[in-house]
C-alpha positions in Angstrom: -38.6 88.9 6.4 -37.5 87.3 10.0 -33.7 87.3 10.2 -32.1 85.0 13.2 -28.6 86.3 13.1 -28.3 89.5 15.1 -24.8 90.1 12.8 -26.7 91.9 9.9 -26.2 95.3 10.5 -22.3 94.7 10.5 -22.7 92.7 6.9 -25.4 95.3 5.3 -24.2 98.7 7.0 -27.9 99.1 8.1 -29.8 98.3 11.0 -32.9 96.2 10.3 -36.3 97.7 11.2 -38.8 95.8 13.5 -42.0 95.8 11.8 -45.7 96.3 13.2 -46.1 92.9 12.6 -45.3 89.0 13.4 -45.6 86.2 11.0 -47.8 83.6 11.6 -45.6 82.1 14.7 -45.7 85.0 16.5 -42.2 86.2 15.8 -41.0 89.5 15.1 -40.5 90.8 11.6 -37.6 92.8 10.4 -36.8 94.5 7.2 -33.2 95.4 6.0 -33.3 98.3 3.8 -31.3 101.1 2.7 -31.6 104.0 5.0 -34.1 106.3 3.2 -36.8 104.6 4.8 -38.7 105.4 1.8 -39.4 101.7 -0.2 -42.3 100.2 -0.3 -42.3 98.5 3.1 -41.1 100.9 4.8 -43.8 102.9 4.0 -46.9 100.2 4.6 -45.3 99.7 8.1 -45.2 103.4 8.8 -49.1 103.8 7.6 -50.0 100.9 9.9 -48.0 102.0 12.8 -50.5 105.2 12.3 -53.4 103.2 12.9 -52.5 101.2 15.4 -51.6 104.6 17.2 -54.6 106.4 16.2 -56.4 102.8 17.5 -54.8 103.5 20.5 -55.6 107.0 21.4 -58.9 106.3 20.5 -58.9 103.1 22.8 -57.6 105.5 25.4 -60.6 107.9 25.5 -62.8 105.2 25.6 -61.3 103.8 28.6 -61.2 106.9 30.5 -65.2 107.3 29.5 -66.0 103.5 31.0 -63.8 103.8 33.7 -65.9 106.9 34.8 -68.8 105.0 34.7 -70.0 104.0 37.3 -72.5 101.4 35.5 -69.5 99.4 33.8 -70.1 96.2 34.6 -67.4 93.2 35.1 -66.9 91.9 31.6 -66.9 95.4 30.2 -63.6 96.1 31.8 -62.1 92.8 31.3 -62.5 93.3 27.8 -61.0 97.1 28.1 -58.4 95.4 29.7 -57.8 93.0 27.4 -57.6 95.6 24.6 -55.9 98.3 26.3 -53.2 95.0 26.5 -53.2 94.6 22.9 -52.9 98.4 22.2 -50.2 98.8 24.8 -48.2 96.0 22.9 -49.1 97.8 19.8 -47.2 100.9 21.0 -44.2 99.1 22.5 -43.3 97.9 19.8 -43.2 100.9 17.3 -41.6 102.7 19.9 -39.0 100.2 20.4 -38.8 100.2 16.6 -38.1 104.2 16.0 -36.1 103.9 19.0 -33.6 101.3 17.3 -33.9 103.5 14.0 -32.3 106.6 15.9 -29.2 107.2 15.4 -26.3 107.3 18.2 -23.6 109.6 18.2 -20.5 108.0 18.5 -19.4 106.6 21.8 -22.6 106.8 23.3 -24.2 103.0 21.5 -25.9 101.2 23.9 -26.0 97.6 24.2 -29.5 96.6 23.7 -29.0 93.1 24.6 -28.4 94.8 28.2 -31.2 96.6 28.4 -34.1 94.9 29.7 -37.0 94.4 27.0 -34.4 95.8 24.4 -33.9 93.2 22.0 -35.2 92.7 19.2 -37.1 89.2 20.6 -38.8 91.5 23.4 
């Protein structure tokens, strides 16, 4: 579900979660739940947030293996590159995700529209 309005947390009580995913524009998913985290959602998107990390880490030791090589040729590393980029997105975006789903003690909320790469369009 892709919800526009930034004002759904104050008409739900709950903070939507970004998802792993986009739809098929490109645009960021969000699901408004209760806050169990435990539906059926919420549980696909933290099982694919587990590959894409495991995806990554493995991605990682791959790239430290080519980058010691001193064989790698040109369009082996533009295409580590080019993954590493993907992976790297991959990551930002959960983190920004369980980041958003922490909870704040009281006077200490921080306005993530401030924040550079914060919101939920970032």
């Amino acid at each position: 579900m892709i919800y526009e309005s930034r004002d759904v947390a104050a008409t739900t009580g709950t903070r939507p979660r970004l998802l792993p995913w986009s739809n098929l524009d490109g645009n960021p998913c969000y699901l408004v739940t209760d806050d169990t985290g435990t539906g059926r959602l919420s549980r696909l998107a933290d099982e694919i947030e587990a590959v894409q990390l495991g995806v990554a880490d493995d991605l990682l030791g791959h790239a430290v293996d080519l980058l010691g090589d001193t064989g790698a040729t040109a369009p082996q590393l533009r295409y580590l590159a080019a993954c590493l980029a993907e992976a790297l997105h991959d990551v930002h975006r959960i983190a920004r995700s369980r980041g958003a789903r922490l909870s704040v003690p009281r006077g200490d909320e921080v306005d993530l529209d401030a924040v550079p790469g914060g919101g939920p369009g970032n």
